[in-house]
N, C-alpha and C positions, 0 to 999 in steps of 0.2 A: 903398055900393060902386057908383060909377058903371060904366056898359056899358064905356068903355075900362079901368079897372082891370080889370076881371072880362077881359077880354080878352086884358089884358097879362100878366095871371096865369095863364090856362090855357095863350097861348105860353111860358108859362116852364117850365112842367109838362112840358109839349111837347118843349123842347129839352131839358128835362134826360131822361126817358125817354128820349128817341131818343142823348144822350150812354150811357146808360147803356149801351143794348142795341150799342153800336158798342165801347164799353168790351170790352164782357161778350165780342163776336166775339173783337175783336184778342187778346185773351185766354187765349182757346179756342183761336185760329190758335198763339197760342203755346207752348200747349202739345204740339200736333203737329209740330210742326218738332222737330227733330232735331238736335242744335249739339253739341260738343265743347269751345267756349271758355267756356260757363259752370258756375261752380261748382255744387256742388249743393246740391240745395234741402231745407231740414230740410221733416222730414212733417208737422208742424203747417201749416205753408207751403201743402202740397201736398195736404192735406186742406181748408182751409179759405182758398184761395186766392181769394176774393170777399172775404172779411171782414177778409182782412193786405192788402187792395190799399187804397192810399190814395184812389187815385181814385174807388173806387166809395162810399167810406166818404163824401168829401168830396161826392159827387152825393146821395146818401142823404140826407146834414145838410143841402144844397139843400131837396130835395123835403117834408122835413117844416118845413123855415124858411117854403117857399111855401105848403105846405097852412096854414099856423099863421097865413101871412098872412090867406090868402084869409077864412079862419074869421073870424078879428078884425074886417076888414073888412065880410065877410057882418052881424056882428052888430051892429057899430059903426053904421051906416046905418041908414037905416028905409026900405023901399020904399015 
């Protein structure tokens, strides 16, 4: 694994953490706001609203696709 791979892999790590915790705010933000126009939300929902959000599921399956790379990589190579 050359120096730019390893590089390009930890910006990726990078972006996806910082997608996640930006996720995770607007999220949080939404739960404090207050609306009237939306229906409600079953309590499975509302107890485990990380793990029914798509988006966080979809950054997750990122971050262990990049780690799985990086590994392969790491060991495919010989320094």
């Amino acid at each position: 694994m050359g120096s730019f791979d390893f590089i390009l892999a930890i910006l990726a790590l990078i972006i996806v953490a910082g997608a996640m915790v930006y996720t995770y705010k607007i999220g949080r933000q939404a739960d404090t706001q207050a609306t009237t126009q939306d229906s409600s939300i079953s309590g499975k929902v509302q107890d485990h609203y990380v793990m029914k959000n798509p988006v966080f599921v979809a950054l997750f399956i990122a971050t262990i696709l990049i780690l799985l790379y990086i590994v392969y990589a790491a060991l495919r190579s010989s320094w």
